[in-house]
KELOTI-281519 format. One record per residue (C-alpha): residue number from 0; x negated, y negated, z negated; residue in one letter; chain. Coordinates in nm, 4 decimals, always signed. Each point is the difference from the previous one (the first is absolute). Layout:
N
NODE resi     east    north       up resn chain
NODE  NUM        X        Y        Z    A     A
...
This chain:
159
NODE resi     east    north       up resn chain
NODE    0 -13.5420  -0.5005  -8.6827    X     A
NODE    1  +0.1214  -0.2498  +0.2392    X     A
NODE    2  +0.2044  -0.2784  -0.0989    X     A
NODE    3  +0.2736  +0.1179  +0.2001    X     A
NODE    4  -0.0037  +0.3390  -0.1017    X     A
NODE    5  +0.0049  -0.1196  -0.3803    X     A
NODE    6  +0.2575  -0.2657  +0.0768    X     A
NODE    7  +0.2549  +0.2843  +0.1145    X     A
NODE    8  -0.1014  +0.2678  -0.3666    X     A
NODE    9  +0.0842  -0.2600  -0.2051    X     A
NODE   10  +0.3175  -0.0521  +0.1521    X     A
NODE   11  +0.0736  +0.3559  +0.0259    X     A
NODE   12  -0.0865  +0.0106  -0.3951    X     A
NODE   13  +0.2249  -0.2932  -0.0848    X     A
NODE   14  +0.2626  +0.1400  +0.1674    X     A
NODE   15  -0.0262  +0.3118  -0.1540    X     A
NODE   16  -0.0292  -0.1258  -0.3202    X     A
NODE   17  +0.2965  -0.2760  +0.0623    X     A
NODE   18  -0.2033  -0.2913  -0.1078    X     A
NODE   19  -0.0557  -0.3432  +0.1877    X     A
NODE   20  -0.3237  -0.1760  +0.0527    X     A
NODE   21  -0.0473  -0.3727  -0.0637    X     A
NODE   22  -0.3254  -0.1728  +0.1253    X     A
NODE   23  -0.2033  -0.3099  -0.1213    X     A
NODE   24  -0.3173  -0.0409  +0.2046    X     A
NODE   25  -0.2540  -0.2945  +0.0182    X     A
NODE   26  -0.3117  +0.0781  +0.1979    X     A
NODE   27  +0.1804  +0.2743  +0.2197    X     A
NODE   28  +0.2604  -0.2768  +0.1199    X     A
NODE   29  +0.3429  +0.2214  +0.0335    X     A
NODE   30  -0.1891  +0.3271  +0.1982    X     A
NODE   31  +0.1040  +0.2324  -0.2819    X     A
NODE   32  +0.3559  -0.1295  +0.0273    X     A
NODE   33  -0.0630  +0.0400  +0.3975    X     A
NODE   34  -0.1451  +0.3154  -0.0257    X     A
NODE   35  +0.3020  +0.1502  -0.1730    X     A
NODE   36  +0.2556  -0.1727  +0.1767    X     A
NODE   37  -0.1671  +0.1038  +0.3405    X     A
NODE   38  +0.1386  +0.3904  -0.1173    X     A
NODE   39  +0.3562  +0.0777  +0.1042    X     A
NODE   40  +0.2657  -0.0138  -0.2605    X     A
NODE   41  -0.2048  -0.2552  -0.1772    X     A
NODE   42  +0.2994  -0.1707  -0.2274    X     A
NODE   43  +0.0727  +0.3425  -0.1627    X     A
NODE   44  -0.3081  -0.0664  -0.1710    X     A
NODE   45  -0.1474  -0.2775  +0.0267    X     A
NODE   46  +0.1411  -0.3234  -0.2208    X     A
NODE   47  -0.1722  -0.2927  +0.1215    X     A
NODE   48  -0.3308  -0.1888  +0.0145    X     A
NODE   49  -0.1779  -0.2955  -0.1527    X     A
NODE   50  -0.2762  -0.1695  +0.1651    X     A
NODE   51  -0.0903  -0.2111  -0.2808    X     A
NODE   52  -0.4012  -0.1398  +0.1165    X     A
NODE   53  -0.0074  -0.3035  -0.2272    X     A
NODE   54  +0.0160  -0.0389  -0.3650    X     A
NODE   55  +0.3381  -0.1708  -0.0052    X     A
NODE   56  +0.1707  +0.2479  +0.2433    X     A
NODE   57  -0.1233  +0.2601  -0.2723    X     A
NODE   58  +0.1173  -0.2003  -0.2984    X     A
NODE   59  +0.3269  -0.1216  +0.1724    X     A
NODE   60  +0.0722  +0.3084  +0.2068    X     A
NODE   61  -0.1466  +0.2768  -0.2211    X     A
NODE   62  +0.0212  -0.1690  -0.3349    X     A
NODE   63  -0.3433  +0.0672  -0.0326    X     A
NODE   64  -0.1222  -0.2434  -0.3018    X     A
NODE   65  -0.2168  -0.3033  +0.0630    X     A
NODE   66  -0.2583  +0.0948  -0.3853    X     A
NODE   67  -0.0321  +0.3913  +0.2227    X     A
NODE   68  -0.1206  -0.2297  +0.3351    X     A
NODE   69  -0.2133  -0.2147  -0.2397    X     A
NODE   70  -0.1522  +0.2417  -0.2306    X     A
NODE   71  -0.0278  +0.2787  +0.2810    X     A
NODE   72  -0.0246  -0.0947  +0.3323    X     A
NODE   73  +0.2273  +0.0195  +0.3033    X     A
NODE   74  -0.2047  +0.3024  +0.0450    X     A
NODE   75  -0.0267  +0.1966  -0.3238    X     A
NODE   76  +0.2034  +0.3324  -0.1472    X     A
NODE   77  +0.2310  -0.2214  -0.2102    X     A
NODE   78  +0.1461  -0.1899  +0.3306    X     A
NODE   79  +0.0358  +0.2775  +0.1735    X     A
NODE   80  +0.2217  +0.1735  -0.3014    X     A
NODE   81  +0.1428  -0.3052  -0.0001    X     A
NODE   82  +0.1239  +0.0050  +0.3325    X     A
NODE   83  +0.0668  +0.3556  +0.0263    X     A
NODE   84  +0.2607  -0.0426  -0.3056    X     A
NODE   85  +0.0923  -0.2941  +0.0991    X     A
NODE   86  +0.1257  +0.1569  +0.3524    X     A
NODE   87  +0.2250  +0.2425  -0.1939    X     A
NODE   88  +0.1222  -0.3002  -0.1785    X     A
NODE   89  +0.0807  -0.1937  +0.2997    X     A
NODE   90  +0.1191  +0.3181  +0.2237    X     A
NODE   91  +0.2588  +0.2705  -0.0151    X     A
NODE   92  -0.2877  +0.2729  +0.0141    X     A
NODE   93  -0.1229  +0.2393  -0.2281    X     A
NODE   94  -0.3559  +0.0122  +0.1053    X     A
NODE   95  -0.2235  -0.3322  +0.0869    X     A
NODE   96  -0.3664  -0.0216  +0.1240    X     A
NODE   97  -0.2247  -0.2919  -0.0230    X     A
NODE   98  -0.3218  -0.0998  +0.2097    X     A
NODE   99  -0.2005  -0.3084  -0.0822    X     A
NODE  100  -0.3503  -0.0066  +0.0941    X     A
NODE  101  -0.2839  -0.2199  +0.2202    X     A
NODE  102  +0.0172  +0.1058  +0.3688    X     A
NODE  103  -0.2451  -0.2247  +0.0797    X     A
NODE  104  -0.2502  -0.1428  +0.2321    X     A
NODE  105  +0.0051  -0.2820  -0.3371    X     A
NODE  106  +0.1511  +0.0200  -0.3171    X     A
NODE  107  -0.2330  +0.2150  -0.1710    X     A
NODE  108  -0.1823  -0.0192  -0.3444    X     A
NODE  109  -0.3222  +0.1802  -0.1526    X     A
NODE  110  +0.3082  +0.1755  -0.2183    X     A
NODE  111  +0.2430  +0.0361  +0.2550    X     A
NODE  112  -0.1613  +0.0245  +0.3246    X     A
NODE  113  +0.1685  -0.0129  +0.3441    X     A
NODE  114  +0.1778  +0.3271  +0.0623    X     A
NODE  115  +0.0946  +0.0085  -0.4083    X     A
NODE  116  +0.3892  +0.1320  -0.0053    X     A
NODE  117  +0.2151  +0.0475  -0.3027    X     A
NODE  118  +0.3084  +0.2333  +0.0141    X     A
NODE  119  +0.3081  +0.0890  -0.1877    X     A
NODE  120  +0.2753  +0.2260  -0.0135    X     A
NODE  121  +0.3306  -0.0294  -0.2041    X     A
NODE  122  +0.2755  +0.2553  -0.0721    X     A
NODE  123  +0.3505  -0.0603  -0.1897    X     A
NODE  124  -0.0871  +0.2133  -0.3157    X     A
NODE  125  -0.3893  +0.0553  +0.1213    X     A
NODE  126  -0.2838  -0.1490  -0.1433    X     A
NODE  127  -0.1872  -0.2477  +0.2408    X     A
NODE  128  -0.3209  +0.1090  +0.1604    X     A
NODE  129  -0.2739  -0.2026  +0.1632    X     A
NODE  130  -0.3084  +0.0130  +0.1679    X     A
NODE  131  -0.3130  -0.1777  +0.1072    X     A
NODE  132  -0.1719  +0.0784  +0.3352    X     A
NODE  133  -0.2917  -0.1776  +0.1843    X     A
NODE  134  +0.0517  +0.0230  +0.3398    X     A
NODE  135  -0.2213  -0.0255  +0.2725    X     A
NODE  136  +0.0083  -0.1723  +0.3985    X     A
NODE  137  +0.1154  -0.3027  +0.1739    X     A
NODE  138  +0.3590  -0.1566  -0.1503    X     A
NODE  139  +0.2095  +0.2472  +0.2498    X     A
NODE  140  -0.1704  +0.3160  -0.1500    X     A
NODE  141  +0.0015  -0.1029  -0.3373    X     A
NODE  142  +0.3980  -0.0498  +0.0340    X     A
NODE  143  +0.0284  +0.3409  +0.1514    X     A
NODE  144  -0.1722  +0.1378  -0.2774    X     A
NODE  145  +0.2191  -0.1610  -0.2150    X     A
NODE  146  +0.3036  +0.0980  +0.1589    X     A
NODE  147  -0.1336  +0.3413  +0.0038    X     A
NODE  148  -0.0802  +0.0328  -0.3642    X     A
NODE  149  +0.3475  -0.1454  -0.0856    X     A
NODE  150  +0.2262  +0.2570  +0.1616    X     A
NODE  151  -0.2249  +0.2922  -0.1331    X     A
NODE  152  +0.0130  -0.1818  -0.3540    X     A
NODE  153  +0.4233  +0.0103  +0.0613    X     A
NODE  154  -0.0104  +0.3707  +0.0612    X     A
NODE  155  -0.2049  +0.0479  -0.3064    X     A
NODE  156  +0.1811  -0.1706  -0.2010    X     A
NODE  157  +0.3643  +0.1560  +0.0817    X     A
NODE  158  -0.1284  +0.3549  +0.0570    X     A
């Protein structure tokens, strides 16, 4: 499904549902938060954004803890819960996603290889969820991938 396309069913689902979506991306830069604001209506259901692309801006605007970024890894499962809770936290929604990941050309790792993205989704009285995915392409297809996979992840998660 086109980005687009997805962009618009998870509004039409967070609408239906009531519910506001916050955003905390790394990797994808804001393009989720553009994505979703680029949809009519936008403020009905969509909260806010965090661009948070260094450690500090997720420790000081996420809360995101600095033994998580030392233990884990700016890209790992644990930051990305991290900032996915830590974007309900910091927002008035009731829904959060996270995306942290490697989009590359450098960066990589034999254990977390360029294209390497770690997700999260957060709900007011949901447990978290998060995912691993190994992407694959130059840094703008890797991002669109990520982007992708993040809006389908936000439908799954509130359907």
């Amino acid at each position: 499904m086109e980005i687009e396309t997805l962009a618009r069913a998870v509004s039409q689902e967070l609408k239906r549902q009531g519910l506001m979506l916050a955003t905390a991306e790394s990797c994808t830069g804001g393009w989720v938060a553009q994505m979703m604001t680029s949809v009519a209506g936008s403020s009905e259901w969509f909260e806010r954004g965090f661009v948070a692309y260094t450690n500090l801006s997720k420790r000081e605007m996420l809360g995101v803890k600095t033994t998580i970024l030392s233990r884990y890894g700016a890209v790992s499962d644990q930051t990305a819960r991290a900032m996915a809770e830590g974007a309900l936290t910091h927002s008035h929604a009731q829904v959060a996603l996270a995306i942290t990941g490697i989009a590359g050309p450098s960066g990589g790792t034999p254990e977390k290889p360029v294209g390497t993205v770690c997700f999260a989704w957060a709900g007011k009285k949901r447990d978290t969820q998060s995912r691993k995915q190994v992407f694959s392409g130059d840094r703008e297809s890797v991002r669109r991938q990520a982007v992708t996979a993040a809006l389908q992840g936000v439908l799954d998660f509130i359907r």
